[in-house]
N, C-alpha and C positions, 0 to 999 in steps of 0.2 A: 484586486482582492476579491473582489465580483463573480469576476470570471474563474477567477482558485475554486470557489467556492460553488460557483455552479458544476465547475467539473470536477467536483469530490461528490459534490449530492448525485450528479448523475455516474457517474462513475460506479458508487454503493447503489444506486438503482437498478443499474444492468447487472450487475453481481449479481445482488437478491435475487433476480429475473432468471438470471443461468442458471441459480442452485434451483429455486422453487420448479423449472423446468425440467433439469436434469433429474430431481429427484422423479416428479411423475414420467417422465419417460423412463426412468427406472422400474418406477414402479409397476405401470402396465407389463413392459415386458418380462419384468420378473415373476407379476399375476401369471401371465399366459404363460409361460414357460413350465410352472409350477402345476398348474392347471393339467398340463397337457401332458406332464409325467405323470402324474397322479392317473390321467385316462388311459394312459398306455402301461402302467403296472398292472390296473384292474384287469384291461384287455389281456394281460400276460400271467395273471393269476386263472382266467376263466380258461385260457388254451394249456395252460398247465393240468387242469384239474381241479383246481382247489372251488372250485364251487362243487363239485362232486358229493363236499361234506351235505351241503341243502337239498343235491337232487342227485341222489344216487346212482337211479336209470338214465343218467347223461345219454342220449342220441347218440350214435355215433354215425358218420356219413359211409357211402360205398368204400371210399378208401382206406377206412380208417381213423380217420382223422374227429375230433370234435366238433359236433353240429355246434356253432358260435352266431350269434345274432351281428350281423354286418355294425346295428348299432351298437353293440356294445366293444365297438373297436375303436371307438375311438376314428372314425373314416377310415381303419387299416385294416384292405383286404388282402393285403399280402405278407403268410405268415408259413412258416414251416417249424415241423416239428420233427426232432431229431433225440432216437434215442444212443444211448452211449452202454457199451458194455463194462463190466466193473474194472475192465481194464485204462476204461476212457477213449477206449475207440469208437468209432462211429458206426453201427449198428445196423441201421437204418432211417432213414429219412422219409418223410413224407412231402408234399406242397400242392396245393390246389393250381399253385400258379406255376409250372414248369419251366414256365421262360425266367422265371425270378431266381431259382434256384438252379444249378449245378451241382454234380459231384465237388469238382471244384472249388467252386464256391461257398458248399456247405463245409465241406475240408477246414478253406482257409478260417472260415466263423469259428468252427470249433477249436481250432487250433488257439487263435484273439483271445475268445473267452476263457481257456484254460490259462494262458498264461496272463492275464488281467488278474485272475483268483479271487473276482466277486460274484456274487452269485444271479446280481443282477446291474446292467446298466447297457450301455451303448458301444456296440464296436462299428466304426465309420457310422453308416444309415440304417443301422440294423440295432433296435431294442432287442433283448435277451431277458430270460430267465432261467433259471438252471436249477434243478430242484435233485433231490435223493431217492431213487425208487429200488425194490428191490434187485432187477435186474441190474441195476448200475446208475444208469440216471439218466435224465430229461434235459432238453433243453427249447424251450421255443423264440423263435425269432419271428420278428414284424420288419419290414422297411417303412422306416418313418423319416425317407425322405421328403414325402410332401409336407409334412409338418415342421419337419426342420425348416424349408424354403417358406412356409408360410409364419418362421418365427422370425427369418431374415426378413421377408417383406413387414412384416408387422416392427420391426425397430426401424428398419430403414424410413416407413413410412412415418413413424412417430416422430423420428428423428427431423425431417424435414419439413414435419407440419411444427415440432417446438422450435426448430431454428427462427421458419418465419415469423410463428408469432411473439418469439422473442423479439426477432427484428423491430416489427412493425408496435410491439408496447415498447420498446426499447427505444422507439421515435417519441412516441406519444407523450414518454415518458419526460426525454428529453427538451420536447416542446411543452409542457406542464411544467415542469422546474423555470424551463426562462419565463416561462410567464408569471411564476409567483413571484421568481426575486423581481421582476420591474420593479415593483415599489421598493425594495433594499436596496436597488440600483438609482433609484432616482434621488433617494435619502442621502446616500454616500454622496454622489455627487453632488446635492445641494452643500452638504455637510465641506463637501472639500472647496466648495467655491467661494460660501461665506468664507472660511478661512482664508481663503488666497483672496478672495477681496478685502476683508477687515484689516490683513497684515499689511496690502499695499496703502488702506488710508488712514493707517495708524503713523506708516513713514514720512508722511509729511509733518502731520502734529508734534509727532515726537523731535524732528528736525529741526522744528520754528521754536520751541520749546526749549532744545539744547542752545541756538544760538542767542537765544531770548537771554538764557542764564547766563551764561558766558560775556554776553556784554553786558547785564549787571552785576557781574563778577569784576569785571574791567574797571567798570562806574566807582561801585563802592568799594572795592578791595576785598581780599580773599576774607571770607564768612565759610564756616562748615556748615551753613544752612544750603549755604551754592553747593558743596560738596555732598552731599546726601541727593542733591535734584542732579547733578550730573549724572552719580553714581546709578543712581532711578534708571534713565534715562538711556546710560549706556546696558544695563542690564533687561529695560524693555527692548530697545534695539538688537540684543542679539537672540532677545525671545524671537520678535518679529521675522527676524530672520533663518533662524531655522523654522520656524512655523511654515515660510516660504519652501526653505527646501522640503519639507515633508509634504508640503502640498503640487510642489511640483514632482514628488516621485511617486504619489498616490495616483497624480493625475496621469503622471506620464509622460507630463512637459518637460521633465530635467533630459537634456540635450546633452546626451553622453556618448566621447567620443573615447574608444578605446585605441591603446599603441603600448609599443613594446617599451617599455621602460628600467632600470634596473632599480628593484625594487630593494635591495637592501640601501644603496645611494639616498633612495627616497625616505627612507625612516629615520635615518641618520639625519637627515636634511629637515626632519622635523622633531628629533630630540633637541637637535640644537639650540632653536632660542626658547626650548622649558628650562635647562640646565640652570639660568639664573635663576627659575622659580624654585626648583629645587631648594636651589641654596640657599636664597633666604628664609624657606619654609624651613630649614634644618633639616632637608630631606636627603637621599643618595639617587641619583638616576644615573642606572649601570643600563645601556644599551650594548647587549650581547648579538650584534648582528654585524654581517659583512657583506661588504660590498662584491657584485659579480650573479645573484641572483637573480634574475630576469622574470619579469612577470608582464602578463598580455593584459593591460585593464585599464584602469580612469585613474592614474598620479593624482591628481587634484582630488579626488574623494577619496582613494586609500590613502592619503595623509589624512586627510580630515577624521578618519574612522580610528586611522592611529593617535592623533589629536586627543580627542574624544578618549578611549582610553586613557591614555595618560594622565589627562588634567583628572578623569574622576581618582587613577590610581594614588595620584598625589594628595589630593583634597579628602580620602579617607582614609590612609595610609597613618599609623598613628606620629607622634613625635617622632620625631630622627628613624624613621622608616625607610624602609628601600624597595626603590621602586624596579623594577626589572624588565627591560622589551630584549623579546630573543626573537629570533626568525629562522622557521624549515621549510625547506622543499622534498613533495612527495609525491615524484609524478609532475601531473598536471596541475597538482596545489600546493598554495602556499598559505603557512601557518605564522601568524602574527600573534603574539602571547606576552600579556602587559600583566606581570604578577608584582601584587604590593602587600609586606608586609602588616599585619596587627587591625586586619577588616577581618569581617564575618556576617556571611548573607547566611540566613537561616533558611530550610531548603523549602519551605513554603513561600519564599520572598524569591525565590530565585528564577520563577517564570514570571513576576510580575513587574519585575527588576525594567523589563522591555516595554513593559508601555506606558504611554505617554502621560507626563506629569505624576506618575507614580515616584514616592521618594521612602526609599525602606527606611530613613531614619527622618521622623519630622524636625528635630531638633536641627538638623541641617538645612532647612528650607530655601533659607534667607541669608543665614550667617555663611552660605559659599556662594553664593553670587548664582546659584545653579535654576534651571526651571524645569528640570524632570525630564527631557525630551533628548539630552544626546544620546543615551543609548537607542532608544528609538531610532535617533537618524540614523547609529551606528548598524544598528541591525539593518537597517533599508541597503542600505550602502552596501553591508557583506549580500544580501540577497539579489540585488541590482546584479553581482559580480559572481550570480552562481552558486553562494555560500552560506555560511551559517557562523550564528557569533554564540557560542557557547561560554559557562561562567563554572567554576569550579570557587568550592570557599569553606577551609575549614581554619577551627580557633585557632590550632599553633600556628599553618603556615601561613595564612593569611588565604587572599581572594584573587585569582583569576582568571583571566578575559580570553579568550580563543577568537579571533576571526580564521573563520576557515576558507580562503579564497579559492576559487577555480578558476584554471587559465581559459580566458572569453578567445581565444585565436582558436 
């Protein structure tokens, strides 16, 4: 249970860890990315022109071209400017950098951003902008390859610095959780050894106690005062004993061997000697199962689990009610389903139904012989086997039971 529960807490720890990471590794390189367009529109508005509205007498270089401040590119000294006639042909071009540009080249760019049909953004490594002039129109281009590669190294590198330090709090983290639960770990275990100890020195008292009665049962002749101390006695007895088995499957000691068995044989084999209970209770026990079903698991605890069902189906089933075990196979599971007439768990009762010494009706505490703990064992039993015991319960049709097994081969 310890250990569930350590690796659910750390489990939601490294989660948290991934998002909270993945988001700031988002986040920087969405800054930068954001950043870095924003610097290379400006630099594509100043080569266009458009500062011309604040400084009229713009420089212009020997070529032609606009005098541009290296810093206001954004690092991008590789830019060409291309004008286009009204027809959308290519006019003439300009570039500081000749080896950057091509007839070619320039071709192929204006070709990209015509048929793109925006007026601004990226074709391959090439920023753009493309404006309206009277002769036809403008378009300048930047290579912002470097930028690009230094937005790949910039993820790649955030990437690798969040993975470790994910790793390495995702250790820390790990080793911080086992260290808090010690103490929850050392609790349970006390909690479960008192248990397994008080129940084995209860068995002797309770023992000496039965034989005590029973031979002044002999002595004086039958008293229902003997009968109320048997009755005691055989009802602490089967406390004590499943108190055992839940403390041997808490611990771990329940010594379970699995084999193939057929599993409808096996339920049959324990409807069987209920059928007299039944009957005297004025009950019906219809077991709708057959033989030839095969399941991989522990016979000796999926009867018990079927067991268990049954006796509560009987015991809160109302007068002359009917009781019902059917069985499917689905795949690798197999469905055991013990439904009884004229109960009703209310759906706030119905997860608490499983734990120990819980009883949804107090009126029944005493007056069925019960101690609140077989669906508990029940549950252990289907979970031991892979599974889950599920409870269904409405007024008309009555209440229930699902063990849902999984095949252990």
């Amino acid at each position: 249970m310890i250990a569930m529960l350590r690796r659910k807490i750390t489990a939601a720890a490294i989660c948290a860890l991934l998002l909270i990471f993945a988001a700031v590794v988002a986040s920087i390189n969405v800054a930068y990315r954001q950043t870095l367009r924003s610097q290379i529109s400006q630099s594509l508005q100043i080569l266009t022109g458009d500062s011309a509205q604040s400084a009229p007498s713009q420089p212009r270089t020997r070529s032609g071209l606009p005098a541009v401040r290296a810093s206001s590119l954004s690092r991008v000294t590789d830019y060409c400017v291309i004008r286009l006639d009204r027809e959308g042909a290519v006019h003439e071009w300009k570039s500081e950098n000749a080896e950057a540009y091509t007839n070619e080249t320039v071709s192929a760019l204006v070709n990209a951003i015509q048929s793109s049909g925006r007026e601004e953004g990226f074709a391959g490594t090439q920023a753009y902008r493309m404006e309206a002039r009277s002769y036809g129109s403008i378009i300048v281009a930047m290579d912002v390859s470097v930028e690009i590669a230094y937005a790949r190294i910039l993820l790649r590198i955030t990437l690798i610095v969040g993975a470790a330090a994910c790793a390495l709090l995702s250790l820390l983290a790990f080793l911080l959780i086992r260290h808090m639960l010690l103490p929850v770990q050392e609790a349970v275990t006390k909690q479960q050894q008192f248990i397994w100890d008080a129940s084995h020195e209860l068995k002797t008292p309770l023992a000496a106690i039965a034989a005590n009665a029973q031979a002044l049962e002999k002595d004086l002749g039958g008293n229902v005062y003997f009968g109320y101390i048997l009755s005691e006695i055989r009802s602490m007895n089967d406390l004590v004993q499943n108190l055992l088995v839940l403390a041997r499957m808490d611990a771990g000691r329940q010594q379970v061997a699995f084999e193939r068995f057929d599993l409808g044989a096996a339920l049959l084999e324990t409807v069987l000697p209920m059928e007299s209970l039944a009957f005297e209770m004025g009950k019906t026990l219809e077991p709708n199962v057959s033989e030839g079903i095969f399941y991989h698991g522990n016979q000796a605890l999926v009867q018990q689990l079927a067991g268990i069902l049954l006796t509560n189906a009987l015991q809160y089933s109302e007068p002359s009610g009917k009781v019902t075990l059917s069985l499917a196979a689905h795949g690798r599971r197999r469905m055991i389903r013990v439904h009884n007439t004229g109960s009703y768990i209310p759906p706030e009762e119905r997860t608490k139904i499983f734990d120990r010494f819980y009883r949804a009706d107090a009126s029944h505490c005493r007056s069925d012989g019960g101690s609140g703990i077989g669906l508990a064992i029940a549950q252990s039993i289907a979970k031991l086997h892979r599974g889950a015991l599920l409870v269904e319960s409405d007024r008309q049709t009555g209440t229930a039971f699902t063990a849902i097994l999984e095949d252990i081969s």
